[in-house]
C-alpha positions in Angstrom: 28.8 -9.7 -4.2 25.9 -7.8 -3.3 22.7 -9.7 -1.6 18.9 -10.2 -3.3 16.2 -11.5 -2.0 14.5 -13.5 -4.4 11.0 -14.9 -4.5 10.0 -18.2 -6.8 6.6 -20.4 -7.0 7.6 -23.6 -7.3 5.5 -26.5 -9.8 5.4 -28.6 -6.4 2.9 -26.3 -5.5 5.3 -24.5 -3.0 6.9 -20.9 -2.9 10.4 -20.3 -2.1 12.3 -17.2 -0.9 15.9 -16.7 -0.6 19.0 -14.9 -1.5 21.5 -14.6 -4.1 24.3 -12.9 -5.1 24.0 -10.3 -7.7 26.9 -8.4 -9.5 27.5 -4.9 -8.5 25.6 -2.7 -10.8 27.3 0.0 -12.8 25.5 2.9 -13.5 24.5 4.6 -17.4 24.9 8.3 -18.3 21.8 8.9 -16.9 21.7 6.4 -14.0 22.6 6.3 -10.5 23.5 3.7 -8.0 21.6 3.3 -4.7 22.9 1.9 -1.7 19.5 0.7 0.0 19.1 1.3 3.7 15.4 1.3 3.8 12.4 -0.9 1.9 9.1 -1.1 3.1 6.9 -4.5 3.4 3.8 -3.4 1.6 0.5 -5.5 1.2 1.6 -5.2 -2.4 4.9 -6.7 -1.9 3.7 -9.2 0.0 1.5 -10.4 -3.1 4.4 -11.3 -5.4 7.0 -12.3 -2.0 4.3 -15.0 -1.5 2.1 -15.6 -4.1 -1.6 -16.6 -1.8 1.2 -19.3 0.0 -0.3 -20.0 3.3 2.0 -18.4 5.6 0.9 -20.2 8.7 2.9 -23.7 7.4 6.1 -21.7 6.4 9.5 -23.9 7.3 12.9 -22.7 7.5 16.1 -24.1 6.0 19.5 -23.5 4.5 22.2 -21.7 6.9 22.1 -18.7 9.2 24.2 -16.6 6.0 22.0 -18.3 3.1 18.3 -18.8 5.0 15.4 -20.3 2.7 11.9 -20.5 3.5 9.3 -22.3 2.3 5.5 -22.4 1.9 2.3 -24.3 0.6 0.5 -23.2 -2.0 -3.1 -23.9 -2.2 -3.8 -26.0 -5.3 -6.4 -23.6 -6.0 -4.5 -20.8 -6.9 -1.9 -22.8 -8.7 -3.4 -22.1 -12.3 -3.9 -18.2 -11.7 0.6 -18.5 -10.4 1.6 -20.4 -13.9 3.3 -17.6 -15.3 5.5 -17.0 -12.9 6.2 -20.8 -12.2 9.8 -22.0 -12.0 11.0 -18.0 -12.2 13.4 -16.4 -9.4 12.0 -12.9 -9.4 13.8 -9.8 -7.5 11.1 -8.4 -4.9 10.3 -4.8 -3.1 8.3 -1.6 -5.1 9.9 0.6 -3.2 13.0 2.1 -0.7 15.6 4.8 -0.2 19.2 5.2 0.6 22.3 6.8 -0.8 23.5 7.7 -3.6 27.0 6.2 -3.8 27.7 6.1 -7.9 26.5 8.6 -10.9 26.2 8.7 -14.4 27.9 11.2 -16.6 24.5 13.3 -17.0 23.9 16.3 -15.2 20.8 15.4 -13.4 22.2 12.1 -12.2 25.7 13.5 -10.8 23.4 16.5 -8.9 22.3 13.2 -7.0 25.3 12.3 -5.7 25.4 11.5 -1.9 21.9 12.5 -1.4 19.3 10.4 0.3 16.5 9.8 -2.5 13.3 7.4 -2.4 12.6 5.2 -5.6 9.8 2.9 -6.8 11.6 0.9 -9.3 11.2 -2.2 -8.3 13.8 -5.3 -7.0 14.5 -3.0 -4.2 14.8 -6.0 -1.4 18.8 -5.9 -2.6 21.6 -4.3 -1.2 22.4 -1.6 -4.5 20.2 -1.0 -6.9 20.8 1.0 -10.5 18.0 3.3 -11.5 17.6 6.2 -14.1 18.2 9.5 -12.2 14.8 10.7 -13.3 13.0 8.0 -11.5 14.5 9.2 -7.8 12.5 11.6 -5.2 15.4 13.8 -3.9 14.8 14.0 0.3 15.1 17.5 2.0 18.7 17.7 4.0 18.5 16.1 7.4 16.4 13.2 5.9 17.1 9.5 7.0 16.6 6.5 4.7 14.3 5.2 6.9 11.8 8.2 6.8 12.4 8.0 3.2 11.5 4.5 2.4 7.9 4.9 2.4 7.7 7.7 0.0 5.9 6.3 -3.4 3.3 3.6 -3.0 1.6 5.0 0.4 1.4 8.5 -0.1 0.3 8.6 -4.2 -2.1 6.1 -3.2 -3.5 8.6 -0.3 -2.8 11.6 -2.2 -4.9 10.0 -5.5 -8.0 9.2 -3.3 -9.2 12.9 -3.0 -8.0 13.6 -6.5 -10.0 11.2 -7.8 -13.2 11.5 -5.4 -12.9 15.0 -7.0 -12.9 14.0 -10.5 -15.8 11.9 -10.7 -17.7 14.6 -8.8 -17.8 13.5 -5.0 -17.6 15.5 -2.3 -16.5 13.1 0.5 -14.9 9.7 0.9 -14.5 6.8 3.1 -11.9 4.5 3.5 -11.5 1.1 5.4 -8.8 -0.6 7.1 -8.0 3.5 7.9 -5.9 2.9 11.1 -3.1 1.7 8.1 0.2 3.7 7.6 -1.5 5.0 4.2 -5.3 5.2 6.2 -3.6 7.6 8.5 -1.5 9.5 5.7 -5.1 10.0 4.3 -6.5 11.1 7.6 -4.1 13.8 7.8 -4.5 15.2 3.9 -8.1 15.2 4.1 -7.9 17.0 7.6 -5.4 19.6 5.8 -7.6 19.8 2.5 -11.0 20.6 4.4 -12.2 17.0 2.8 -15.0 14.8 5.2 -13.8 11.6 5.5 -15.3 8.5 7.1 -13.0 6.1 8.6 -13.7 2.5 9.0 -11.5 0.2 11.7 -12.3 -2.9 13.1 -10.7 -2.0 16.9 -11.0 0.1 19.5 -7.7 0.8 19.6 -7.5 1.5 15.9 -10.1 3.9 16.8 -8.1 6.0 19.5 -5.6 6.5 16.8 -7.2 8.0 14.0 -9.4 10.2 16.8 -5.6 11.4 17.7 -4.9 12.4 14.7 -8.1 14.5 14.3 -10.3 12.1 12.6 -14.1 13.6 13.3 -15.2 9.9 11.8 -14.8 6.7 13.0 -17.3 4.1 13.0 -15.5 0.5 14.2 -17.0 -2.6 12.4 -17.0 -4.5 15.9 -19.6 -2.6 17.1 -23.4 -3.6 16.9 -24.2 -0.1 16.1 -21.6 -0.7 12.9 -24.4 0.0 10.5 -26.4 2.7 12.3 -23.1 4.8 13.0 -22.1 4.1 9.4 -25.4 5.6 7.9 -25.1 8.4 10.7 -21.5 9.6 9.5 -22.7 9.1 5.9 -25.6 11.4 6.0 -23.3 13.7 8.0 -20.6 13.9 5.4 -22.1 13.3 2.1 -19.9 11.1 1.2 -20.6 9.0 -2.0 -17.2 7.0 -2.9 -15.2 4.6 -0.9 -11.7 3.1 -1.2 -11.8 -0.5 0.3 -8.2 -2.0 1.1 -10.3 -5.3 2.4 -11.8 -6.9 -1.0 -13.7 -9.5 0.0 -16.9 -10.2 2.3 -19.7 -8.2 2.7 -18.0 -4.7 3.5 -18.2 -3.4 0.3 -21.7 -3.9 0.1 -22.7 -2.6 3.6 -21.2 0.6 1.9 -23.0 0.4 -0.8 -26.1 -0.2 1.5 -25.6 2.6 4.0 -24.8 5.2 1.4 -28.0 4.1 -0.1 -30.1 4.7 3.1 -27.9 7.7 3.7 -29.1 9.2 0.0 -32.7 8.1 1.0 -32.8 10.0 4.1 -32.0 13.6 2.6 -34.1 12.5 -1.1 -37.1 15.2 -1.8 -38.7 12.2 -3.7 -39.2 8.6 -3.6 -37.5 6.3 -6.7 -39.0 2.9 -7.1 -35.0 2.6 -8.8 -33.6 3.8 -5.4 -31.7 6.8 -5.3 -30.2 8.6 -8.3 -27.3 9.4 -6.3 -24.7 7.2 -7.8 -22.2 5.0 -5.1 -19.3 4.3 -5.9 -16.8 1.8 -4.3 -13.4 1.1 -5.4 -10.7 -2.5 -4.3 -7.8 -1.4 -4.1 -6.3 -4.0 -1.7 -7.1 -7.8 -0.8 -6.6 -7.7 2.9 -9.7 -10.4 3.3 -9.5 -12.9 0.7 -12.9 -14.7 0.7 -15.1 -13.7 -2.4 -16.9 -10.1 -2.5 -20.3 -10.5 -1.9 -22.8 -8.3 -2.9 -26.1 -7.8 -1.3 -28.0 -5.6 -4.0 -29.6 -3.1 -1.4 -28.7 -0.2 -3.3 -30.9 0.4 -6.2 -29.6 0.8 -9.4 -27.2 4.1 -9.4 -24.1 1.9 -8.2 -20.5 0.9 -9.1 -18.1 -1.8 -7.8 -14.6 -1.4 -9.4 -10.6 -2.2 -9.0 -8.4 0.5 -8.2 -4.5 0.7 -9.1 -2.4 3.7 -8.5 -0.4 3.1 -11.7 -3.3 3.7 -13.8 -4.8 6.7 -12.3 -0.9 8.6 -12.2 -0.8 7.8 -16.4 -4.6 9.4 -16.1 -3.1 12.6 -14.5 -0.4 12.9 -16.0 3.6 13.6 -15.2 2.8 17.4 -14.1 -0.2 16.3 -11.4 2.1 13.9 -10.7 5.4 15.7 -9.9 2.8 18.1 -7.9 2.0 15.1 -5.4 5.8 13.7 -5.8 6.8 17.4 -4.0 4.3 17.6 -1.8 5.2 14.0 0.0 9.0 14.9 0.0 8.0 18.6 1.5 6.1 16.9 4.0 7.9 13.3 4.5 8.3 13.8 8.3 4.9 14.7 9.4 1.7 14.6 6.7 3.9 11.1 5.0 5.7 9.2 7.7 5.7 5.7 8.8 6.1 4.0 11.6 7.5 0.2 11.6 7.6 -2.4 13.7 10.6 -3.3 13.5 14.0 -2.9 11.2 15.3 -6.3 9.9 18.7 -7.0 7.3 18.3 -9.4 4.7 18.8 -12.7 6.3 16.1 -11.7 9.1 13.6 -11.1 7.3 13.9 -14.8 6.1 13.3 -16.3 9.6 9.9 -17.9 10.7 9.4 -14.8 13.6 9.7 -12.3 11.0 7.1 -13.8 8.5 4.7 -14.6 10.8 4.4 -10.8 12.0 4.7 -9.3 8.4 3.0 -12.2 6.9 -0.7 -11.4 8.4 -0.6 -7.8 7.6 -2.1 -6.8 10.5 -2.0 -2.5 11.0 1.0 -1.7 13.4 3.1 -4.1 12.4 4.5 -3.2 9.0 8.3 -4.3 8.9 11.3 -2.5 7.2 14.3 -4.6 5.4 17.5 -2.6 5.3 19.1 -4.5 3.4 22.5 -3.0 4.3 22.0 -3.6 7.8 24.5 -6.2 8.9 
């Protein structure tokens, strides 16, 4: 029988991640059958694989064929988890591979033997049976692999310009921007003509972007953080942000240098601060202390959440299709990923594994194929 890996908080305040076998799914009319050869390890994924577990105190057990691991959970976070208590749940947004069975329907037999990337969910598992209307076709001569990235990244990059553009910005910035999807965005907005401000925490990080074409990069190690931030702010315009860190202070040292960087060009002084209204959107939770907010910004200001889900539903299935095409069109240059390593399965169960993926540190993203042994 075909392999899962499954994911389960535990009431002893544990989390538990293993494999099971799963019966061979048969496909509807209008369904095909995916053998998957490629699934990213996303930040997201790794919110349901481990539920705030504290990776660092992971232990291994069970056999080389059946491995199991196990992790503390902070009491803390034990009420927030309760739904999802006792529950084996199928893990992995997204992946690729072939199409080895089809439906009756027209568009799901045209799918037939093509590589095609899907975010539907439990895709950590060896097949998986999705309606043909929910697969990204891949251009001839594309590899699962290059595929498997193909949903959560490159939406998410494409919808940051989109949306800077509806709520009337000009420019953006983005943190953690040395990321597979910081560097996707690097390249649209360097295509598009859009000023962007990138913000890295290493030098390193830093050498990448600039050789990409990145015009800014301001590195939060620095001393001159701040200054260069304000310096690349007046330079660009920009007025919105997209924050994959969450909590500290960041958010509010953008808040605080867009507010000096509005204040510089003003023609007039506000007692309210500037009219200019910032905006700063969470989208990820890379840091997990609380957000702090020191309110340096006067009073034209927003701090919100951002989800990709609910801005495609905003923009509907045509915008969406749009951006679908463009990331296939382009899956080998604007939209690829790089990964660590490749792991099966069983590997990606093992303590090495977990503690690479686990921290989510940029250039180090892992890929399960779960075909792979």
């Amino acid at each position: 029988m075909p392999l899962q890996l499954r994911t389960e908080v535990k009431s002893n305040n544990t989390i538990e991640l293993s494999l099971a076998d799963v019966p061979m799914p048969e496909p509807k009319d209008d369904e095909v059958v995916i053998k998957i050869e490629a699934s990213p390890i996303n930040p997201s994924d790794l919110g349901l694989l481990f539920a705030l577990a504290d990776v660092t105190k992971a232990e291994a057990s069970g056999t080389a064929d059946a491995p199991v691991i196990t992790a503390p959970i902070p009491e803390r976070f034990m009420p927030s988890l309760k739904a999802r208590t006792d529950l084996s749940l199928p893990a992995g947004n997204e992946g690729a591979g072939v199409v080895v069975a089809a439906g009756s329907s027209d568009a799901a037999q045209a799918l037939m033997g093509k590589v095609v990337g899907v975010a539907g969910g439990e895709m950590y598992s060896q097949y998986r049976a999705v309606k043909a209307a929910m697969c990204l076709a891949m251009p001839d001569g594309t590899t699962p692999a290059e595929a498997a990235s193909c949903f959560v990244n490159p939406l998410t990059a494409l919808s940051f310009p989109i949306t800077m553009e509806m709520e009337g910005h000009t420019a953006l910035v983005h943190t953690a921007a040395a990321s597979n999807l910081g560097q996707m965005l690097v390249k649209i907005c360097k295509d598009d003509g859009i000023p962007l401000v990138n913000i890295v925490r290493k030098e390193e990080q830093e050498k990448i972007l600039r050789n990409l074409g990145a015009k800014y990069v301001v590195n939060m190690s620095k001393d001159s953080f701040k200054d260069d931030l304000v310096e690349a702010l007046v330079e660009t315009g920009a007025t919105i942000a997209f924050d994959a860190t969450g909590g500290g202070t960041l958010a509010s040292d953008i808040l605080a240098a867009m507010e000096i960087a509005s204040n510089k060009t003003a023609k007039e002084y506000s007692r309210y601060g500037s009219t200019t209204h910032k905006q700063v959107y969470i989208y990820g939770g890379l840091e997990r202390s609380a957000t702090t907010l020191n309110r340096a910004y006067g009073m034209a200001w927003s701090l919100g959440g951002y989800l990709l889900t609910p801005f495609l539903q905003k923009v509907g299935m045509e915008k969406m299709m749009e951006m679908q095409n463009r990331v296939a069109a382009e899956i080998k240059t604007t939209f690829g990923s790089n990964y660590t390593a490749e792991v099966s399965l069983k590997e990606a169960l093992t303590l090495k594994a977990i503690t690479t993926y686990g921290k989510q540190a940029t250039g180090e993203k892992y890929l399960i194929n779960p075909n792979k042994d």
